[in-house]
C-alpha positions, 0 to 999 in steps of 0.5 A: 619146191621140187616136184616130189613126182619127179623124186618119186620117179627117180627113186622108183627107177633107181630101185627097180634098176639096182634090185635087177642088177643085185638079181642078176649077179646074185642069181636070186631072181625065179623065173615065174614063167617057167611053169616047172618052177612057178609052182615050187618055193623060191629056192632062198625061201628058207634063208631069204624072208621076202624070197617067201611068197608067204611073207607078210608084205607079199600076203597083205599089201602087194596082193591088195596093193590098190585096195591100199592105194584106193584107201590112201587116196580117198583118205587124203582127198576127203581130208584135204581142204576143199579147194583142193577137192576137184572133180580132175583128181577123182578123174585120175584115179578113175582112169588109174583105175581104169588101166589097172582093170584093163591090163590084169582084168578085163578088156573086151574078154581077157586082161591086156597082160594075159593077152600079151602072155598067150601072144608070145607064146604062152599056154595056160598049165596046171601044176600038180601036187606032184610036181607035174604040169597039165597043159589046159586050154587057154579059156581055163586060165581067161576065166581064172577056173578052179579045176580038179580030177573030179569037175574036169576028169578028162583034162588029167591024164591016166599016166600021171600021179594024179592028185587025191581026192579033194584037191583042186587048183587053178591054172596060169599062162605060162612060158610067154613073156610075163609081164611082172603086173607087181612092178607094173601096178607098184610103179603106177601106184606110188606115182598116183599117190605121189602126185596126189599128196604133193599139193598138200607138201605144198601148204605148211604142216602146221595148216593141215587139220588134225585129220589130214594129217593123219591121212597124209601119214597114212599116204606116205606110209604106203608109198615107203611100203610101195617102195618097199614092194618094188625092191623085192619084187626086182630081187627074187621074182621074175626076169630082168626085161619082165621086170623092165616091162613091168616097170615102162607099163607103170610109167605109162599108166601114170602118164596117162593121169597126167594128160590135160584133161585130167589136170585140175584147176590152177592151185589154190594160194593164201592170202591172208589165211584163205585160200582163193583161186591163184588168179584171184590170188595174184590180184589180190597181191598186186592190189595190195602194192598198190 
């Protein structure tokens, strides 16, 4: 059988490199680094569903993507029989998550990618409802502050129309190269899931319990919304070699799961409708033509 991490791959390329090429010809990409635009609706929002940064993929799945890669993994290994329940396998989503937390959260102080940002060049601003931008320091965008005139009057200044009294928003590194941390954590995600539902692919379907199943649905399910994700993202947000970056970090942190220490123990095998390790397996094979 073919390795279905290796189709996965190719899929992921293939759909990151046409939805960048359709974004380029097509002019339908919104550079979210540039703070006079990251604040405005994408201009295809009103004729283009996903253009929206309100449409239902982006609102409930894209944002919580690896709440949902997180529930689909744990579905699938607590269903799966339990030879194929390894320590190695919790490992690699343990250290998946582990790069996650590290390039869009925390690492020794702010995440990897906000540091990539202020390193070329980026400066941490708040938009106005205005329409203008205040540029703040950068320990505001570090610490994901909510700022408004009334907490932090002496970031506003007098010339501006300033917002009305209640308003409050959050500042973000800006004018850098932004790595798209969608392409980033989407390609990371469907390639973990990938590799942790093939060993199941592997095992006729009519073996599966009625439970894994229904995990293995719910798995592959994400992984087309992934899919799905990725597409939309490559078309209407950020520009191509953000969505490049974005795309070789997703591999990397996937690669990273697949160094040997993560790697489990050789795959289980039937014989004679149990399964047993694949050396015992292999025993077991030649004894009987003997």
């Amino acid at each position: 059988m073919a390795d279905v991490r290796i189709a996965v791959l190719v899929v992921i390329t293939s759909i990151v490199l046409f939805g960048t090429l359709y974004s380029v010809v097509n002019s339908t990409y919104l550079d979210t680094s540039n703070p006079l635009l990251t604040y405005l609706p994408h201009p295809l929002h009103s004729t283009h569903y996903f253009a929206s940064k309100g449409n239902i993929l982006n609102v409930y799945f894209i944002k919580r993507v690896w709440g949902w890669t997180s529930a689909a993994f744990l579905a699938h290994y607590l269903t799966s029989p339990p030879a194929a329940r390894t320590k190695e396998r919790v490992l690699q989503f343990l250290a998946a998550t582990a790069v996650w937390l590290t390039f869009t959260g925390w690492f020794f102080g702010p995440a990897v990618l906000d540091r990539l940002v202020a390193f070329t060049g980026g400066e941490c601003v708040l938009g106005l409802p205005s329409g203008d931008v205040v540029s703040v320091p950068a320990d505001y965008c570090y610490t994901k502050s909510t700022l408004s005139v009334a907490t932090h009057p002496a970031l506003f200044p007098a010339a501006l129309l300033l917002p009305e009294d209640g308003w409050r928003g959050r500042p973000r590194l800006r004018r850098g190269h932004d790595v798209s941390g969608h392409v980033f954590l989407l390609t990371m995600s469907t390639l973990l899931l990938a590799d942790q539902l093939r060993a199941s692919f592997g095992r006729a379907v009519g073996r599966w319990s009625a439970p894994h199943w229904w995990a293995m649905a719910f798995g592959v399910g994400v992984v087309v919304l992934e899919l799905l994700a990725v597409y939309t993202t490559s078309v209407y947000f950020h520009t191509p070699f953000e969505k490049l970056t974005g795309y070789l970090l997703g591999v990397a942190g996937f690669a990273i799961t697949q160094l040997p220490v993560f790697q489990p123990a050789p795959e289980a095998v039937v014989v004679s409708n149990r399964e047993v390790p694949r050396e015992a397996g292999e025993k077991a094979e030649i004894a009987k033509r003997q």
